[in-house]
C-alpha positions in Angstrom: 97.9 70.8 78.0 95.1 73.1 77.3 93.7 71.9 73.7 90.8 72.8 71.8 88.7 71.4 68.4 92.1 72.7 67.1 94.0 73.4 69.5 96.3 76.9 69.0 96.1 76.1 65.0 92.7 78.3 64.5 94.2 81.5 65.3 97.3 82.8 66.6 99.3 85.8 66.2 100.2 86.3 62.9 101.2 89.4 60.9 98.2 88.5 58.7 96.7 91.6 56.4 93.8 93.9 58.7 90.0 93.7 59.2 88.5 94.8 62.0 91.6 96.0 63.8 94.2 92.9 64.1 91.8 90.6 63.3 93.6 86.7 62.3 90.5 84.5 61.6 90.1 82.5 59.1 90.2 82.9 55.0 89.7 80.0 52.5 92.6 78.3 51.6 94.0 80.1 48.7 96.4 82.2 47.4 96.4 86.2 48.2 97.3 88.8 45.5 100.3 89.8 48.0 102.6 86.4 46.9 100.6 83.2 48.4 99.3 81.8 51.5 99.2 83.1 54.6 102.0 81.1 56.9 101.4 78.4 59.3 102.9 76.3 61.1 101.1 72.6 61.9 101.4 72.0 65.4 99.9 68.3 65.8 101.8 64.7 64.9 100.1 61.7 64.9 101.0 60.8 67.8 100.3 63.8 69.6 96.5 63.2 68.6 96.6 59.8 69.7 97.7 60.8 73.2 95.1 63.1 73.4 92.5 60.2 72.1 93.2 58.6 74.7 92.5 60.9 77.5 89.6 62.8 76.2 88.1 60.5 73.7 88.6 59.6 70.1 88.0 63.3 67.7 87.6 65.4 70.8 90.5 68.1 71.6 88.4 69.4 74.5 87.4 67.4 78.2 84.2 66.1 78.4 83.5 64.6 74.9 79.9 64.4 74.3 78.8 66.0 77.6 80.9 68.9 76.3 79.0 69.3 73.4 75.8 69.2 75.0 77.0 71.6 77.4 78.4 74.1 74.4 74.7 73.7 72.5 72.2 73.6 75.8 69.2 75.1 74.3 69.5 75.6 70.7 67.5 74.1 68.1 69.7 72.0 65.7 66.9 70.3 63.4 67.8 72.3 60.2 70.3 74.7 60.7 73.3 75.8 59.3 76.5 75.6 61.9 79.7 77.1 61.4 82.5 74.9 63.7 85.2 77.3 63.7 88.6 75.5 64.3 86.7 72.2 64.0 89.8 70.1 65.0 88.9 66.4 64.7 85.3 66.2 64.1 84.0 64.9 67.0 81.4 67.9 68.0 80.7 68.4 64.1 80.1 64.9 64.0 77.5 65.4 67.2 75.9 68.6 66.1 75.6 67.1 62.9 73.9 63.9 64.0 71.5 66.1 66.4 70.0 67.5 63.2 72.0 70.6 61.6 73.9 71.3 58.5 77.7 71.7 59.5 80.4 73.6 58.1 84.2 73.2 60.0 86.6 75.0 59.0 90.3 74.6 60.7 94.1 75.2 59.6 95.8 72.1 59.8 95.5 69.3 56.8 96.2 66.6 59.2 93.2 67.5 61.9 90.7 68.3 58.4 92.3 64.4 57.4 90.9 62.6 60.8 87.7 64.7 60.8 86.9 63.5 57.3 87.5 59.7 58.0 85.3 60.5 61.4 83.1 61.6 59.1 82.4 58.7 56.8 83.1 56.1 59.5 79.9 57.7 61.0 78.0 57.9 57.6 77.9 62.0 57.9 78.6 63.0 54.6 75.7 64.7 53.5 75.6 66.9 56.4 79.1 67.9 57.2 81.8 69.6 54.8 85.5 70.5 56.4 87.3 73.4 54.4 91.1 73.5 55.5 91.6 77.9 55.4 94.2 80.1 56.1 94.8 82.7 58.8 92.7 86.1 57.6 88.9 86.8 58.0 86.3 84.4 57.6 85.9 83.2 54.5 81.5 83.6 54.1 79.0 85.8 52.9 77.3 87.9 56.0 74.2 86.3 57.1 75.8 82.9 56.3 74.7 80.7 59.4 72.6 80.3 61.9 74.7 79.6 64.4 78.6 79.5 65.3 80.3 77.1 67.5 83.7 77.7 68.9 85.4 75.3 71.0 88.4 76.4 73.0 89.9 78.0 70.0 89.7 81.5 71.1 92.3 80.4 73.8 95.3 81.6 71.9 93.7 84.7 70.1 94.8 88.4 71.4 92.1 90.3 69.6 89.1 88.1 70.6 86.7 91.4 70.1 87.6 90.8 66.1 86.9 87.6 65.9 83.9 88.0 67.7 82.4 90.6 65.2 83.4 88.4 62.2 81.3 85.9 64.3 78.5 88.3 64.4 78.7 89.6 60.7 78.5 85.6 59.2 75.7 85.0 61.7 72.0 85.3 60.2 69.9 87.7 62.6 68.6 86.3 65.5 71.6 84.0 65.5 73.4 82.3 67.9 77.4 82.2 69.5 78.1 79.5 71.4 81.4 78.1 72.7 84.0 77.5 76.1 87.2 78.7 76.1 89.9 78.5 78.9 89.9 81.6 80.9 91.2 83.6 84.0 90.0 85.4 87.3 91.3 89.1 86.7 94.3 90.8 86.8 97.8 89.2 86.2 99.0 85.3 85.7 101.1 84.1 88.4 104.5 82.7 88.2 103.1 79.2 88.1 100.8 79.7 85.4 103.9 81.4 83.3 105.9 78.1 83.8 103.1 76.3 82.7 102.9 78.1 79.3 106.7 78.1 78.9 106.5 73.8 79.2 103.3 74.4 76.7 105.8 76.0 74.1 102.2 78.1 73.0 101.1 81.4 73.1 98.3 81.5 75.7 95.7 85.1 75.5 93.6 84.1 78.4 91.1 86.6 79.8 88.4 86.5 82.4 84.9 85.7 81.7 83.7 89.6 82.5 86.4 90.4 79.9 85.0 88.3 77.2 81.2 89.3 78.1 81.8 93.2 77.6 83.6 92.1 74.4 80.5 90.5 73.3 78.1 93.4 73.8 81.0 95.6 71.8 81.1 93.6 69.3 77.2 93.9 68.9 76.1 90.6 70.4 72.9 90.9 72.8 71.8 88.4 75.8 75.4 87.4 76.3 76.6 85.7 79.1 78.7 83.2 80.7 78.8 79.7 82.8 81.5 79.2 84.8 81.8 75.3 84.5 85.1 75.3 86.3 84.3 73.2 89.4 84.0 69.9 87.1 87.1 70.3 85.4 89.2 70.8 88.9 88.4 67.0 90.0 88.2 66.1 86.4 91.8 67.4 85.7 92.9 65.7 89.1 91.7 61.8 87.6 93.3 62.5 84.0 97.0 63.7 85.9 96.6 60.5 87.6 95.8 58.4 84.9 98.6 59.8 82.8 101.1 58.6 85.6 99.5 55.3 86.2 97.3 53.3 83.7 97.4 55.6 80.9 101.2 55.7 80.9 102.8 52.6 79.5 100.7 53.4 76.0 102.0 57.0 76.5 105.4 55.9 76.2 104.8 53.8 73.4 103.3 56.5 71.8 105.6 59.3 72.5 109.0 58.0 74.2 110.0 58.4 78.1 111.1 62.2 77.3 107.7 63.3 75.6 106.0 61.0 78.0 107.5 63.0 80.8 107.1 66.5 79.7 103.7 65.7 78.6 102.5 64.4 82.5 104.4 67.1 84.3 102.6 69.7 81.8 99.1 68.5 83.0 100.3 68.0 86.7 100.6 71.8 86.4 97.3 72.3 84.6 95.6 70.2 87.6 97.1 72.2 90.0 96.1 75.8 88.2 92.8 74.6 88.0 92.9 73.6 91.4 94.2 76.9 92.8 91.2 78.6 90.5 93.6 80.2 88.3 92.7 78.5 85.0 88.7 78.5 84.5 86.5 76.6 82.2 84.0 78.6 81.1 80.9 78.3 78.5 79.5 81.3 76.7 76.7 82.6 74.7 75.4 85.2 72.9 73.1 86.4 70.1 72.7 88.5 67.2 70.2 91.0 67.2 67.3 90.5 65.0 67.0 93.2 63.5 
């Protein structure tokens, strides 16, 4: 079960009105002149977030937890800047980034994610530097030149037209700005046959390209000292130890949670996500890029 800080409810495709070619980012929850919101359908129960509490941390939708964030932000200042979280999920980077010193801004799709993120939020005492805005599917909802930096955690995964979302990143970012994120990606050329049944257990839409794919992207869209870190080797043994724990320790609360059925589906789906990621075909990969200054 690939996942993200919002797993497949950031973007997908949707027959959402044009900007920037076929772009579906994000616009503020509201209603459009054409008859009301955009569609969407929420994708994540409460128990669904639980089990995934569980194996990646409580708030993170995304392995790694706080070592994922750090690996995300390596090298940018924090201290007093304004960060856009787009698909923020839960909180739990928000939560980080804001604690490490910036001004945060998440946005995501579903009420129920935005719901946990804001009781993360006060738990942690956060108040005053975080604010979560539930949008619709469209473009992004800010003034160019809003932020100093964007952070984008694994929800690029389902998007088809990542080039125009990444020039709506560019156009909200201030100049001299920076993109950071991961996403799940893929060596060239086609999936294989295992990698299809994984997506058909999934029940998503997954638009995975490879990392030279997303870098020539970025320098289209108009992003400068772009590149990427193929952080994929981690993940392998990493995925290995969470299939394991989901059939053995982890699995009696799984049931609980879910019921034998879900319970199953749920550990033969990342049984085949350990195996693609063991057979290099599914690649954790961390990106950045910046906006020109001028």
């Amino acid at each position: 079960m690939i996942a993200r800080e919002g797993r497949g409810s950031l973007i997908r495709r949707l027959s959402a009105p044009q900007h920037c070619g076929s772009l579906k980012v994000l616009n503020a929850r509201s209603d459009t002149a054409e008859g009301g919101p955009l569609s969407h359908t929420d994708e994540y129960t409460a128990t669904m977030l639980e089990a995934m509490d569980l194996i990646w941390g409580e708030g993170f939708m995304a392995p790694g937890g706080e070592g994922h964030v750090r690996q995300m932000v390596r090298g940018l200042k924090l201290c007093g800047r304004r960060v856009l979280d787009l698909g923020c999920g839960q909180g739990g980077p928000a939560c980080l980034v804001a604690r490490w010193g910036a001004e945060v801004v998440g946005t995501d799709l579903e009420a129920a994610l935005l719901t946990r993120a804001r009781a993360r939020v006060e738990r942690e005492g956060l108040g005053d530097r975080i604010r979560f805005l539930q949008v619709d599917p469209g473009p992004l909802a800010f003034a160019d030149d809003s932020f100093d930096a964007v952070v984008v955690s694994g929800a690029l995964t389902q998007i088809e037209d990542k080039l125009a979302t990444y020039r709506e990143c560019l156009r909200v970012l201030r100049p001299g700005g920076a993109l950071r994120g991961y996403d799940w990606m893929k060596p060239p050329g086609d999936v294989s046959d295992a990698m299809r049944d994984w997506f058909e257990l999934e029940g998503l839409t997954y638009a995975l390209r490879s990392p030279d794919a997303h870098l020539s992207m970025l320098r289209e869209a108009g992003f400068v000292e772009s590149r990427c870190r193929d952080k994929s080797a981690w993940y392998r043994a990493e995925a290995a130890r969470e299939a394991e724990r989901l059939r053995d320790t982890l699995h009696p609360q799984l049931v609980a949670l879910l019921g034998a059925q879900e319970t199953a589906r749920f550990v033969e789906a990342w049984r085949l996500l350990a195996r693609l990621c063991a057979r290099g075909e599914l690649l954790q990969v961390y990106a950045e890029a910046r906006k020109p200054a001028h």
